[in-house]
C-alpha positions in Angstrom: 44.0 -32.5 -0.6 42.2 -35.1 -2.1 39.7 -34.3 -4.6 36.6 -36.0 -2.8 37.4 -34.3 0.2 37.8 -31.1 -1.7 34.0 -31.6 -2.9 32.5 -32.4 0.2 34.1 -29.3 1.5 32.6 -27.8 -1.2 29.1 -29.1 -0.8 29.2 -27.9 2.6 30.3 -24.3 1.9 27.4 -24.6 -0.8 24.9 -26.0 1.2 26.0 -22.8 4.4 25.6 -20.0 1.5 22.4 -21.7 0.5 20.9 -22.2 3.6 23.0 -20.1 6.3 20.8 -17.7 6.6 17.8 -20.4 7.5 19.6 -21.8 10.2 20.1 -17.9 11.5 16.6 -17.4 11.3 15.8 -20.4 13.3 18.0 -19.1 15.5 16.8 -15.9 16.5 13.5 -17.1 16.2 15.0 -20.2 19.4 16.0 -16.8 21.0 13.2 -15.0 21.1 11.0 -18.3 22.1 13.4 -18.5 24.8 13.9 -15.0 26.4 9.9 -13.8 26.1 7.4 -16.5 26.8 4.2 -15.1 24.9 6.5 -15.0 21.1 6.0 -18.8 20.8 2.2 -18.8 21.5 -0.3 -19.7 18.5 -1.8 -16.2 19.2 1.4 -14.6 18.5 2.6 -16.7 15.6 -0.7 -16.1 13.8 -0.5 -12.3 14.2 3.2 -12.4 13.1 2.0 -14.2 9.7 -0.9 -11.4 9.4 1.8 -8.6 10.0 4.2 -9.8 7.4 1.5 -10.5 4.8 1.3 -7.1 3.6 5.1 -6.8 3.4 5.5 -10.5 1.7 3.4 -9.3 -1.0 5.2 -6.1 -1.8 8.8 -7.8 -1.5 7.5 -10.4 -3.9 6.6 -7.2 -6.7 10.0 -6.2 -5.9 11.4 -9.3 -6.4 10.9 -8.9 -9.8 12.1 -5.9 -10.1 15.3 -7.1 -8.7 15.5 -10.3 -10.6 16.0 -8.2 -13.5 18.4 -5.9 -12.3 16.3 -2.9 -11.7 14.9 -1.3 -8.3 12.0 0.5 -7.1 12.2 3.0 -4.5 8.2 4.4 -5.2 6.8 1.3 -3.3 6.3 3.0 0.5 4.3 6.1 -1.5 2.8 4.7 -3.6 0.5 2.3 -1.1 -0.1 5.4 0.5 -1.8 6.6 -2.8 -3.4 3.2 -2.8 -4.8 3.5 0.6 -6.6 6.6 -0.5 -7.5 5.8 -3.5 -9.2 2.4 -1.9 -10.8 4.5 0.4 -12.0 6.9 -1.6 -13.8 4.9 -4.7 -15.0 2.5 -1.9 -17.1 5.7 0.3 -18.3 6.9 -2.4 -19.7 3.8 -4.6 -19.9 1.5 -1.7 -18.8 -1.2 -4.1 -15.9 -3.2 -3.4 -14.9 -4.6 -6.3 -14.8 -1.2 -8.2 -12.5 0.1 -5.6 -10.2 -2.8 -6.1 -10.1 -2.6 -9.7 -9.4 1.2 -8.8 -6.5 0.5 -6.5 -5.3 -2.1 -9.0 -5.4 0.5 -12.0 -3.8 3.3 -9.6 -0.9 0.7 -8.6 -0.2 -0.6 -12.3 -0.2 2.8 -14.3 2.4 3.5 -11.5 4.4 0.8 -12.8 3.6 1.4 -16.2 5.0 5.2 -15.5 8.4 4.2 -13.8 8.7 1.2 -16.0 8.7 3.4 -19.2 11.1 6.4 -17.8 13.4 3.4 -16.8 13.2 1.0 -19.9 12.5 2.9 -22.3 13.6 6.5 -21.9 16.5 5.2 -19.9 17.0 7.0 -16.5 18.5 5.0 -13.6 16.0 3.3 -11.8 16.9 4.6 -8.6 16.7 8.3 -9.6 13.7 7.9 -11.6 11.6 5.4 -9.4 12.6 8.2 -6.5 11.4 11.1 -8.3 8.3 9.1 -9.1 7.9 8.1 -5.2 7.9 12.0 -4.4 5.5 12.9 -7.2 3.2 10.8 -5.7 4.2 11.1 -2.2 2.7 15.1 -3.2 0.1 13.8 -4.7 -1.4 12.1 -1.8 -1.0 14.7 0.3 -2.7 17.3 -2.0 -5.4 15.2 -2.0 -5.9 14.2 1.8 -4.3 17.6 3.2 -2.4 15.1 5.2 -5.9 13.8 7.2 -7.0 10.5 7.3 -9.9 9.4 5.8 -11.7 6.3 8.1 -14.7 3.7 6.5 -18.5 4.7 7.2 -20.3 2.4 9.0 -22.2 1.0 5.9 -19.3 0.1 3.6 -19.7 -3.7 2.5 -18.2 -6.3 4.8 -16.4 -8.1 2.5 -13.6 -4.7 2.4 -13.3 -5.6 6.4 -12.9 -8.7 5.5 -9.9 -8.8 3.6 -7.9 -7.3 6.2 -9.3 -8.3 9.3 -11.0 -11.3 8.8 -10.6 -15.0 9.8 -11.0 -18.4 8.1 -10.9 -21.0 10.5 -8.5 -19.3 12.9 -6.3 -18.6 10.2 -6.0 -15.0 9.7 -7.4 -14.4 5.8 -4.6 -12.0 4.6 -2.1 -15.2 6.3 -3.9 -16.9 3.2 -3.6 -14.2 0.6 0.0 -14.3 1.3 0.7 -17.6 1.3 -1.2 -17.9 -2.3 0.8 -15.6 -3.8 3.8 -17.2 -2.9 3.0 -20.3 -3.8 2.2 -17.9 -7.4 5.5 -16.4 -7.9 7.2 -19.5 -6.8 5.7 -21.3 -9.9 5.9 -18.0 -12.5 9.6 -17.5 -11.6 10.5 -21.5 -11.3 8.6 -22.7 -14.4 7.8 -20.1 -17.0 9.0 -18.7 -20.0 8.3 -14.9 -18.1 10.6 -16.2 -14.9 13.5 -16.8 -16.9 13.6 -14.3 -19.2 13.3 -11.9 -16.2 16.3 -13.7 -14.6 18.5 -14.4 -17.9 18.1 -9.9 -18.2 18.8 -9.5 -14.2 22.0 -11.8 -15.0 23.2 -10.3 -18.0 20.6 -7.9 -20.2 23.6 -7.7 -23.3 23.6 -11.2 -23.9 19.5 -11.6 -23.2 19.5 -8.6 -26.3 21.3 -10.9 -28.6 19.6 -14.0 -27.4 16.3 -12.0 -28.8 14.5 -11.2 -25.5 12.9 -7.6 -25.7 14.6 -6.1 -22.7 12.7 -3.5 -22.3 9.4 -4.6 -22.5 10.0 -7.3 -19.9 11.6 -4.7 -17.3 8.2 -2.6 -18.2 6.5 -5.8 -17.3 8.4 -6.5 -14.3 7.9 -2.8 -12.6 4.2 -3.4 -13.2 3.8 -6.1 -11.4 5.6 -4.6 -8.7 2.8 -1.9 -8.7 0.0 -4.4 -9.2 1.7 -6.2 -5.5 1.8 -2.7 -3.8 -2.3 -2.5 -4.7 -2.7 -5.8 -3.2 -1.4 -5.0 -0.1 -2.5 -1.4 0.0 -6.1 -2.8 0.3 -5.1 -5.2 3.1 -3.8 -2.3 5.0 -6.5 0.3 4.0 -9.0 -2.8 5.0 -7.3 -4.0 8.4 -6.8 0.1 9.8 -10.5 0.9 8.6 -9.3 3.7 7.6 -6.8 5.3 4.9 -3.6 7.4 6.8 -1.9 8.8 3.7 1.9 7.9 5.9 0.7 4.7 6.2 3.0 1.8 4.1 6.0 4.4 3.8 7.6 1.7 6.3 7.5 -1.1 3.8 10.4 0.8 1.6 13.2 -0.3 3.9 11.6 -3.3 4.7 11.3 -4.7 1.4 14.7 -3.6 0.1 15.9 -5.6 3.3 13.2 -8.5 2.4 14.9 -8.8 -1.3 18.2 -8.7 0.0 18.1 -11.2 2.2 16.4 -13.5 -0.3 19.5 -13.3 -2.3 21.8 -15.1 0.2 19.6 -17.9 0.2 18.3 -21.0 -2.1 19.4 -19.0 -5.6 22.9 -18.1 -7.2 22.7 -14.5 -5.5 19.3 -13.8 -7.4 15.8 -13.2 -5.6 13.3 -15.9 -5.1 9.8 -16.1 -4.4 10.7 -18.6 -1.4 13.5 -16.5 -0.5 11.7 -13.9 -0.3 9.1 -15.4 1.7 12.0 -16.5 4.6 13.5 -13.0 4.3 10.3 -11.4 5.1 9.5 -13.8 7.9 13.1 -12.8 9.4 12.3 -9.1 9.2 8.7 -9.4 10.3 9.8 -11.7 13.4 12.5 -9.1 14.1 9.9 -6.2 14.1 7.3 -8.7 16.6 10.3 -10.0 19.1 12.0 -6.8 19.5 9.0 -4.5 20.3 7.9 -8.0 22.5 10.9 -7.4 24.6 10.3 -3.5 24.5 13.4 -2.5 22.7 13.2 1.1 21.4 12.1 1.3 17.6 15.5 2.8 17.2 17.5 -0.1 17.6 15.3 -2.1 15.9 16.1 -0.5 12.8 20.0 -0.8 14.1 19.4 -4.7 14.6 17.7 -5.3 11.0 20.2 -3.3 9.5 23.2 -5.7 11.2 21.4 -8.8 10.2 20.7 -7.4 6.6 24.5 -6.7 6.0 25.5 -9.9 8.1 23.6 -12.1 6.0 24.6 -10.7 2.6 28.4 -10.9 3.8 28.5 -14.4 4.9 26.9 -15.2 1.7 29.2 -13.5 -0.6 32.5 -14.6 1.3 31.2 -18.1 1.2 30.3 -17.6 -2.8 33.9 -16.0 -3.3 35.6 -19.0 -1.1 34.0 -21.4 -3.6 34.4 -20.2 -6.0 38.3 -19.9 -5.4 38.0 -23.5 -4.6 36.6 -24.4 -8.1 
């Protein structure tokens, strides 16, 4: 074979494991225009953007997290924590702002908790960042008994606001999302903190000897996962007026799938903030189009799960085949 048609067949294979898993989301999101004709209307498409805001948010903290290797499985219970927490400092001071700071706190000494068992004291991160998830999975319930706790009538209107409200006709949490996107984009594309976090997720050995502190960036990193579960805790607590100590446990799966699926696309098999916005676009659409259609939450969980592993596949086959090509 000649060489220049060897690299253009090379480019292509590229340019499928890069963007493959665009083109399938365009194409089940074609499908679902298709067979249901309210998915396509501006109604719809605004409330899928508000749905996947809160999960965008928390997949982009635990895109961090992944970037360098480690995982998080606390996320789901600890915005449950957060929800009461919001709740709680916000009934009983009627200040806002001190119950963000609050939830903000509660979701970074989290962090700071599972960061230091796994960076420094050195237990797996699944085991540990599990065992933290049921501590505070307890936690929540000892303090709620398992009721919800729902806003007074005279809490300030700016705590509706950051869940339910508009700006323009754009759903405000569609624009918190979209913010921190554009954020995490920039702090993994273009700072020193982005590619440290990569250059330990790649190989954490040869960042030692290259003098990066290890440790303290892995801290860093499960932090700010924590800090992203507080931010969209308080959507959630804000948009349910209410906080349900169950409520966010969802986002676990979710966001595992969210990260995974931004790994087969843009990057060399490494998360990315824009990956990771597409990825949780794919699983949010799934979520809106299947229960559209009225297909039992059962097999929605079956379909996500085919689509995850089908996606990461592809993407690894196509990586091996090209690199065999090489």
């Amino acid at each position: 074979m000649e060489k220049s048609t060897l690299v253009n067949k090379n480019q292509r294979v590229e340019l499928l494991r890069k963007y493959g898993t665009v083109l399938g989301a365009m194409l089940i999101f074609t499908i679902f225009a298709v067979v249901s004709e309210n998915f396509f209307t501006l109604n719809n498409q605004l409330m899928l953007l508000r749905q996947m805001s809160m999960l965008t948010i928390i997949a982009l903290g635990f895109t961090f997290v992944m970037g360098a290797g480690g995982f998080d499985m606390s996320i789901g219970n600890t915005t449950g924590l957060i929800n009461i927490v919001f709740a709680m400092v916000l009934i009983g001071t009627k200040n806002f702002w001190l119950a963000l700071g609050a939830s903000i706190a509660c979701g970074a000494l989290v962090g700071l908790v599972n960061g230091t068992i796994v960076a420094y004291i050195g237990l797996p991160d699944f085991i540990a960042t599990f065992a933290i998830g049921s501590i505070v999975y307890g936690l929540k319930m000892l303090i709620t008994k398992g009721n919800p706790i729902f806003f007074p009538a005279d809490i300030p209107k700016i705590a509706s606001f950051i869940g339910q409200g508009y700006v323009g006709k754009i759903p405000f949490p569609v624009i918190l999302m979209l913010f921190f996107v554009v954020l995490v984009i920039f702090v993994l594309t273009k700072t020193t903190l982005g590619r440290r976090i990569y250059a330990i997720g790649g190989n954490p050995v040869a960042s030692l000897y290259a003098g990066i502190n290890v440790k303290r960036y892995r801290l860093i990193t499960f932090v700010i996962s924590g800090v992203s579960v507080a931010i969209a805790a308080v959507i959630l607590t804000s948009r349910l007026g209410s906080a349900q100590p169950l409520a966010g446990e969802e986002f676990l799966l979710d966001a595992i799938a969210v990260c995974f699926l931004s790994t087969t696309m843009f990057g060399d098999g490494e998360p990315t903030g824009s990956g990771t916005f597409v990825g949780a676009f794919i699983i949010s659409m799934l979520n809106n189009g299947l229960t559209m259609l009225n297909v039992p939450y059962y097999f929605q969980y079956i379909t996500k799960g085919v689509v995850v592993i089908f996606a990461v596949v592809i993407s690894v086959v196509l990586a091996k085949k090209l690199k065999l090509k090489l």
